[in-house]
VOVEXLUM-78213 format. One record per atom (N, C-alpha, C): residue number from 1; x, z, y; residue in three letters. Coordinates in steps of 0.05 Angstrom, whole numbers, plus 5000, padded with zeros to 4 digits. Example, Ala and Ser with C-alpha at 12.3 -4.5 7.8 and 13.67 -1.06 7.14 Angstrom:
2
<node 1, <5264, 5156, 4886>, 'Ala'>;
<node 1, <5246, 5156, 4910>, 'Ala'>;
<node 1, <5264, 5156, 4934>, 'Ala'>;
<node 2, <5257, 5142, 4955>, 'Ser'>;
<node 2, <5273, 5143, 4979>, 'Ser'>;
<node 2, <5258, 5157, 5001>, 'Ser'>;
//
This chain:
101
<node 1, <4943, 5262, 4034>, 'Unk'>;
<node 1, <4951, 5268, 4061>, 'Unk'>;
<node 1, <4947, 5297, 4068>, 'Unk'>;
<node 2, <4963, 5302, 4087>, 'Unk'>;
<node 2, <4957, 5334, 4097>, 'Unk'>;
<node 2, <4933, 5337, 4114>, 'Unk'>;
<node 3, <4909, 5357, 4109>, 'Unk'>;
<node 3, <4887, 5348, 4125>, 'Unk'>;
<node 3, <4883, 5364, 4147>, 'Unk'>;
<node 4, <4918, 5385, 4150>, 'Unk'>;
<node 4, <4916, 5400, 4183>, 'Unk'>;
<node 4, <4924, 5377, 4203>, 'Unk'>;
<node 5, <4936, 5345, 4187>, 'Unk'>;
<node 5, <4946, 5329, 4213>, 'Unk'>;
<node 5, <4923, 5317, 4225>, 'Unk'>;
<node 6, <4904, 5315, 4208>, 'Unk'>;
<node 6, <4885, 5299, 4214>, 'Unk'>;
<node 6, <4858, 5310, 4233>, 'Unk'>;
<node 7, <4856, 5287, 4252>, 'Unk'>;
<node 7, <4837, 5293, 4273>, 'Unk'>;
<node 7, <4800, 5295, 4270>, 'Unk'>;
<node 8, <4794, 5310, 4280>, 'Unk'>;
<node 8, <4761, 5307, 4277>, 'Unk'>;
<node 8, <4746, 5287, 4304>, 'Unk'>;
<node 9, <4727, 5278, 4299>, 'Unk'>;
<node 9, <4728, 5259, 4320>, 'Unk'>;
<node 9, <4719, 5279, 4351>, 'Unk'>;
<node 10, <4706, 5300, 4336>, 'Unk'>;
<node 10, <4700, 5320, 4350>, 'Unk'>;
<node 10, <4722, 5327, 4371>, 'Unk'>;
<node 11, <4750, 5333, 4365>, 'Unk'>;
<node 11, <4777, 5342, 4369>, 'Unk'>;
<node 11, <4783, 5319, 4395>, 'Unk'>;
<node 12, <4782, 5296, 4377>, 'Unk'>;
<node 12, <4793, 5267, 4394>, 'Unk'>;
<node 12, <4773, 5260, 4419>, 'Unk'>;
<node 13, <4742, 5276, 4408>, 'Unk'>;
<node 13, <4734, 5275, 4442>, 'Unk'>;
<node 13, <4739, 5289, 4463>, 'Unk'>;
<node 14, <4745, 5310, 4448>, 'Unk'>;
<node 14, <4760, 5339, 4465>, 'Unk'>;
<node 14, <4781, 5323, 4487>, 'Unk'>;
<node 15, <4798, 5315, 4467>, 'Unk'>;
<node 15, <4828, 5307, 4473>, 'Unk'>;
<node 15, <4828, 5294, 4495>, 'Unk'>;
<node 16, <4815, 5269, 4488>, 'Unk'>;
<node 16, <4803, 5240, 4514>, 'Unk'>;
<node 16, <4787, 5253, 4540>, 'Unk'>;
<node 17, <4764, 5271, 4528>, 'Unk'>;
<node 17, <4758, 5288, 4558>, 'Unk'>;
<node 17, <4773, 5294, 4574>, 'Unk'>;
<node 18, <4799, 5312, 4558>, 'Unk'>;
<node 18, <4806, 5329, 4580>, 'Unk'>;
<node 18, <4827, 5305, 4594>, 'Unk'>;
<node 19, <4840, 5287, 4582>, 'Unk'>;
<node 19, <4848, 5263, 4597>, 'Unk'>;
<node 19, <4840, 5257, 4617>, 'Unk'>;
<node 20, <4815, 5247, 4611>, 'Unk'>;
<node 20, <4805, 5226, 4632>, 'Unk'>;
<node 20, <4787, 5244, 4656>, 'Unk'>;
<node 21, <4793, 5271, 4656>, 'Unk'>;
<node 21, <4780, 5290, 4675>, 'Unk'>;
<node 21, <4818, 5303, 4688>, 'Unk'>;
<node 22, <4839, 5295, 4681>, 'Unk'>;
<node 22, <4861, 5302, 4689>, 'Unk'>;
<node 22, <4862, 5263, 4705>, 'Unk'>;
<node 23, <4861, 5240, 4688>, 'Unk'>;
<node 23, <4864, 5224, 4706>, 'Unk'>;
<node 23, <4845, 5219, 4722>, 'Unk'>;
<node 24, <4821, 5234, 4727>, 'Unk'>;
<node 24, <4797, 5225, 4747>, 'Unk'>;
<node 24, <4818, 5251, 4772>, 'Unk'>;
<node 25, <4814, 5270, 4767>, 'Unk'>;
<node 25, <4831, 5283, 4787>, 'Unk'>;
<node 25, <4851, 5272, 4803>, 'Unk'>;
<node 26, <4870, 5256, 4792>, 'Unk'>;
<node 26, <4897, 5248, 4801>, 'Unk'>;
<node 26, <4889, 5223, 4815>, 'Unk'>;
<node 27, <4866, 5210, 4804>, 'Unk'>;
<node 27, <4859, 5179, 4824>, 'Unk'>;
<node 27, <4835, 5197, 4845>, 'Unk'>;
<node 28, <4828, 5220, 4847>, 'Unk'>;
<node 28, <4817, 5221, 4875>, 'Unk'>;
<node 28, <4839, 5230, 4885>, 'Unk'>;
<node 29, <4857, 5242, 4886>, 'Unk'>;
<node 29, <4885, 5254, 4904>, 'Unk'>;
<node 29, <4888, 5219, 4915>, 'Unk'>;
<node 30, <4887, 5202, 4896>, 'Unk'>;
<node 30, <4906, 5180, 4910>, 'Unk'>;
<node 30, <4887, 5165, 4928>, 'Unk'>;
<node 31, <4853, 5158, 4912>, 'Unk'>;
<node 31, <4837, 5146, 4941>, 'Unk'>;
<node 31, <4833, 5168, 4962>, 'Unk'>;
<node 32, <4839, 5200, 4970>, 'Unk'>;
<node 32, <4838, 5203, 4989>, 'Unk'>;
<node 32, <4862, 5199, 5003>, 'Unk'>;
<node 33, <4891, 5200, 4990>, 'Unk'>;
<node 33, <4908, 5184, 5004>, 'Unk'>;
<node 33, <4908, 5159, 5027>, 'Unk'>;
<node 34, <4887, 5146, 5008>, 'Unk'>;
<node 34, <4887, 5107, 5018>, 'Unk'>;
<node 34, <4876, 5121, 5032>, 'Unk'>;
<node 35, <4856, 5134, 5037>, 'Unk'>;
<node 35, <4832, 5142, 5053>, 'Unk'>;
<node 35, <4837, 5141, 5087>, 'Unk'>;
<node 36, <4859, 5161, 5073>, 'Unk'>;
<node 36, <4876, 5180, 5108>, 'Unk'>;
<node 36, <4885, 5160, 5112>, 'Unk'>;
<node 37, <4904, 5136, 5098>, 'Unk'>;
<node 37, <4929, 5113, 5102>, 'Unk'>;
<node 37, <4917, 5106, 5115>, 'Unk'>;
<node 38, <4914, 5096, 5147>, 'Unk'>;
<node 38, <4899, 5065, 5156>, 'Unk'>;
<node 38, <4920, 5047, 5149>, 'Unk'>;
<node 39, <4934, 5047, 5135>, 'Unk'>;
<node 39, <4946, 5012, 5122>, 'Unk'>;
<node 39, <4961, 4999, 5143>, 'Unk'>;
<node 40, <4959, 5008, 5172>, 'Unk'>;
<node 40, <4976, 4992, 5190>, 'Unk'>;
<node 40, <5011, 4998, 5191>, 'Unk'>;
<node 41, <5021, 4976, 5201>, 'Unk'>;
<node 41, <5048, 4967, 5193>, 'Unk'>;
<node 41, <5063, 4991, 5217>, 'Unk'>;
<node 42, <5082, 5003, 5205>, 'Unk'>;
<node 42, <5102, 5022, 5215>, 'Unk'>;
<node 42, <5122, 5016, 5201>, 'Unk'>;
<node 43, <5144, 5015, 5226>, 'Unk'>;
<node 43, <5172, 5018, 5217>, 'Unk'>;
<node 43, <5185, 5023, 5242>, 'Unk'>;
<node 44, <5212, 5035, 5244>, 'Unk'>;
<node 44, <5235, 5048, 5260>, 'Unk'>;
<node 44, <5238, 5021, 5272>, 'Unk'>;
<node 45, <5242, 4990, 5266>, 'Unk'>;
<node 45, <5259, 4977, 5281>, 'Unk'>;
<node 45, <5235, 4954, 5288>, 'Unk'>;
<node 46, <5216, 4960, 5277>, 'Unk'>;
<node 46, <5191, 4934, 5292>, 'Unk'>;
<node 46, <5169, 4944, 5302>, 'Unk'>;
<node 47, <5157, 4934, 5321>, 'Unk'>;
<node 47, <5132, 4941, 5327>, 'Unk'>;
<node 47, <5118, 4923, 5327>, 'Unk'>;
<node 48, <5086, 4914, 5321>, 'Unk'>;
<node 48, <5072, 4902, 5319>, 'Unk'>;
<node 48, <5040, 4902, 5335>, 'Unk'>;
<node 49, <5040, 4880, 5353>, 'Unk'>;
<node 49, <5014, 4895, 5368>, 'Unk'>;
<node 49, <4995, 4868, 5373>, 'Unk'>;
<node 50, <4976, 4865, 5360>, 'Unk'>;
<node 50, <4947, 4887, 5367>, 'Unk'>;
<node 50, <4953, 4889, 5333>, 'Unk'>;
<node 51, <4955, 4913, 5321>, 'Unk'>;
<node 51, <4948, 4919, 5295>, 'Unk'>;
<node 51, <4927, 4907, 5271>, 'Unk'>;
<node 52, <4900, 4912, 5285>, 'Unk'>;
<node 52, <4887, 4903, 5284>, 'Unk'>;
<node 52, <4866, 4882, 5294>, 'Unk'>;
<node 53, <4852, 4862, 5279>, 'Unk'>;
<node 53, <4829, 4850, 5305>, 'Unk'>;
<node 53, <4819, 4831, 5277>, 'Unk'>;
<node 54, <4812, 4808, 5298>, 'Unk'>;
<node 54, <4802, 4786, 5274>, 'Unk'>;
<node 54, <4800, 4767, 5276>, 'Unk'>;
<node 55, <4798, 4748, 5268>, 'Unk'>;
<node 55, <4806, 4716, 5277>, 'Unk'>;
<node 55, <4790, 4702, 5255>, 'Unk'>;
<node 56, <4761, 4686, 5274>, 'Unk'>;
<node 56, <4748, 4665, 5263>, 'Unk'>;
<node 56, <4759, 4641, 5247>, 'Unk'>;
<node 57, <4746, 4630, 5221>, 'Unk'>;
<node 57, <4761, 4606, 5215>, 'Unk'>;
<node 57, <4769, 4587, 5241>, 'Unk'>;
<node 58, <4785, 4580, 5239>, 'Unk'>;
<node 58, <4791, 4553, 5260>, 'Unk'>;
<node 58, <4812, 4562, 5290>, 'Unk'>;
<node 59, <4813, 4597, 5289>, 'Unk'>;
<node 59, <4807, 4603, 5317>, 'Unk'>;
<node 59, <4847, 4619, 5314>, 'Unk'>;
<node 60, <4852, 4629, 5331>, 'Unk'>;
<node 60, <4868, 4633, 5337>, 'Unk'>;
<node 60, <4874, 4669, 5350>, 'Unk'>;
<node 61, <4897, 4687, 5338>, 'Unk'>;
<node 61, <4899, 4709, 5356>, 'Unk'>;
<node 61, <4937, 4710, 5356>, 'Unk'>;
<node 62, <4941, 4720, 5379>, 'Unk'>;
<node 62, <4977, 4716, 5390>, 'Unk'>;
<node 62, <4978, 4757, 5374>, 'Unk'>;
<node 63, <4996, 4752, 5369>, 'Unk'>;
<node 63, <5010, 4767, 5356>, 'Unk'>;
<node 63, <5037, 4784, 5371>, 'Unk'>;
<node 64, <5048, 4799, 5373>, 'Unk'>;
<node 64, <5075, 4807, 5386>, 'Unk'>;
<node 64, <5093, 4821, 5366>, 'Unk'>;
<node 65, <5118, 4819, 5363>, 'Unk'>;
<node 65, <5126, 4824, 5351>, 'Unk'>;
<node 65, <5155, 4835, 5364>, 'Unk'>;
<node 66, <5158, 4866, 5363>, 'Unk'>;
<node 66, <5183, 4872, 5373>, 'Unk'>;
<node 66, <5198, 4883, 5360>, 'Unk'>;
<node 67, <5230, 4873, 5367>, 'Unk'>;
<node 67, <5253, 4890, 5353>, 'Unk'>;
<node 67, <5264, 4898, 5370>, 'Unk'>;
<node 68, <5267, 4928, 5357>, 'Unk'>;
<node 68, <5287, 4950, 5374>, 'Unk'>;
<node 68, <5304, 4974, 5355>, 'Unk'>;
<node 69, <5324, 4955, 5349>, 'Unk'>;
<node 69, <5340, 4973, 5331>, 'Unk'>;
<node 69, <5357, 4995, 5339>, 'Unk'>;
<node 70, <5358, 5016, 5331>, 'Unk'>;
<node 70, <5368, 5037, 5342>, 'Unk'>;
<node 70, <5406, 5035, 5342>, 'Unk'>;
<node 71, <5412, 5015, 5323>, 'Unk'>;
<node 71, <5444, 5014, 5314>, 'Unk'>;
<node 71, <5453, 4972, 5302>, 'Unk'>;
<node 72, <5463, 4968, 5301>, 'Unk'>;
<node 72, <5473, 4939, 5292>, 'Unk'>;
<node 72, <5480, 4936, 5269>, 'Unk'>;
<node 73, <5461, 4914, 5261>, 'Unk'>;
<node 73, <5463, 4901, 5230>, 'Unk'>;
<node 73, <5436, 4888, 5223>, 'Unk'>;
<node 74, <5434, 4881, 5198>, 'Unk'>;
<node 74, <5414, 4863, 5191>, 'Unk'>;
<node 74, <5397, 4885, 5191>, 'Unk'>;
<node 75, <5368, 4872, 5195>, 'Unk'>;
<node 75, <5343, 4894, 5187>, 'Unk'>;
<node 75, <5325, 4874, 5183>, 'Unk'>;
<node 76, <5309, 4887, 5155>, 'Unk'>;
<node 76, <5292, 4874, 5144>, 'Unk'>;
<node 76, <5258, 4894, 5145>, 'Unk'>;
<node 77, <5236, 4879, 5144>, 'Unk'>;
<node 77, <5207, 4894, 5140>, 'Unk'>;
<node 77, <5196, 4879, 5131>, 'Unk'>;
<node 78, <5166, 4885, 5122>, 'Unk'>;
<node 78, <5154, 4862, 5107>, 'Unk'>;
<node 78, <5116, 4879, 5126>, 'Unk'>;
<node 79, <5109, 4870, 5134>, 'Unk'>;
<node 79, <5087, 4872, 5147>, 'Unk'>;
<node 79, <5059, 4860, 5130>, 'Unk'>;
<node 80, <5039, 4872, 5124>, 'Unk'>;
<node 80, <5010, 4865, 5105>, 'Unk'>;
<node 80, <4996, 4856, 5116>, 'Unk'>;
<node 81, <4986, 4822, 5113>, 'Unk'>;
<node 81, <4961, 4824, 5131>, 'Unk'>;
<node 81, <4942, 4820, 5108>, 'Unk'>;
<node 82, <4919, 4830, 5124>, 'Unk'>;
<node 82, <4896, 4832, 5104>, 'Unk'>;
<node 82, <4876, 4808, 5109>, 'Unk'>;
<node 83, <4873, 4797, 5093>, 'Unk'>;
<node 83, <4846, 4773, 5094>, 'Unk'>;
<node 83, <4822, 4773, 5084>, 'Unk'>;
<node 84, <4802, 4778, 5096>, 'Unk'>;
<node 84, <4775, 4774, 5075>, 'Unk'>;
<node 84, <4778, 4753, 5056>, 'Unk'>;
<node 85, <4764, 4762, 5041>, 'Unk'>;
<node 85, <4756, 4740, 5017>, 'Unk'>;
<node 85, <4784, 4745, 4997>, 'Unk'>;
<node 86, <4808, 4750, 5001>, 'Unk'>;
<node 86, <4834, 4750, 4989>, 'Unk'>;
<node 86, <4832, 4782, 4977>, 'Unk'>;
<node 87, <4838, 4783, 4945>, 'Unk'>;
<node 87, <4839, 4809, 4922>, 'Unk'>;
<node 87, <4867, 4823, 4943>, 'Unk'>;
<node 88, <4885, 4807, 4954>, 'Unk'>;
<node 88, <4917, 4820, 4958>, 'Unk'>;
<node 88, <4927, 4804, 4982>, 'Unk'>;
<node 89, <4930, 4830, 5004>, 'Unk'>;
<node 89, <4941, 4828, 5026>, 'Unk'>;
<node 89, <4968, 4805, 5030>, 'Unk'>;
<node 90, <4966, 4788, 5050>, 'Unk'>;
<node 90, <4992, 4773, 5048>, 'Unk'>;
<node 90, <5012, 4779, 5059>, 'Unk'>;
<node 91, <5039, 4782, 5054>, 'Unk'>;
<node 91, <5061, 4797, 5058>, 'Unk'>;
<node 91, <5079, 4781, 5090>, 'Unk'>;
<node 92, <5083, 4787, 5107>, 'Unk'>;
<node 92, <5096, 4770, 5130>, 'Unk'>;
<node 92, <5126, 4790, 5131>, 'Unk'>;
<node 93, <5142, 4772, 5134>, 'Unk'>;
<node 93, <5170, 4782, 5124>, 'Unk'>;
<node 93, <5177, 4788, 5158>, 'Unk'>;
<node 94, <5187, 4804, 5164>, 'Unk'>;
<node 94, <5202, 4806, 5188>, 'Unk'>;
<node 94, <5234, 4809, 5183>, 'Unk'>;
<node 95, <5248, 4798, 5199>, 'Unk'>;
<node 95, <5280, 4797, 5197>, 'Unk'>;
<node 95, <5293, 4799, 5222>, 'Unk'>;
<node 96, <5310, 4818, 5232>, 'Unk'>;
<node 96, <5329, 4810, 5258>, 'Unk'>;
<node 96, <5349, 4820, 5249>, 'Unk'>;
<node 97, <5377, 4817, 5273>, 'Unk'>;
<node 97, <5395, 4814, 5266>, 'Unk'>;
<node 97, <5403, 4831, 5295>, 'Unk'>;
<node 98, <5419, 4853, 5287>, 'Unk'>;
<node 98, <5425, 4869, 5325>, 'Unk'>;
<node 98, <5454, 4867, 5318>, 'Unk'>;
<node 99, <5465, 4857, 5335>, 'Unk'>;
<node 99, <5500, 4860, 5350>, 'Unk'>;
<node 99, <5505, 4888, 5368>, 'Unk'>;
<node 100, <5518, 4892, 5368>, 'Unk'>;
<node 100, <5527, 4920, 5396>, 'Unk'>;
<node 100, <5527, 4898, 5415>, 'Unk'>;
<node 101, <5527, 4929, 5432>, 'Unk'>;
<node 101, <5527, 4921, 5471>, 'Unk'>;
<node 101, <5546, 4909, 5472>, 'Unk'>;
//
């Protein structure tokens, strides 16, 4: 074999360092992303209010949900709610449907 192709382990820690100090960089850019995100639901044609709050097992909170489309046609969103205890937010589909004046 040619022994300029071949790696020293020395080399291959080099290599993996400078990796994993280029992907440690790039995943703090993204948790300070999440950081700034507060995660609440925006969109042009729904509004959603109280954003936030919390609701005991058993217990109940009213929700509002508005459409105000700026033009006519289907419009779709998908809104996150978050649950303790749950790895992944559950997805609540929003759908309306605007006609002209």
């Amino acid at each position: 074999g040619d022994e300029g192709s071949e790696l020293s382990s020395e080399d291959e820690d080099e290599i993996l360092g400078a990796k994993a100090v280029e992907f440690a960089t790039r995943t703090r850019g993204l948790d300070r992303a999440l950081l700034a995100d507060n995660l609440h639901f925006e969109h042009p044609d729904f509004t959603c209010a109280p954003l936030f709050g919390e609701v005991v097992p058993g217990g109940e909170c009213e929700v509002t949900v508005r459409f105000h489309p700026k033009s006519s046609g289907q419009r779709m969103a998908t809104a996150f709610v978050d649950v303790e205890g749950r790895e992944d937010r559950l997805p609540l589909l929003l759908k309306g449907h605007a006609v002209g004046p």
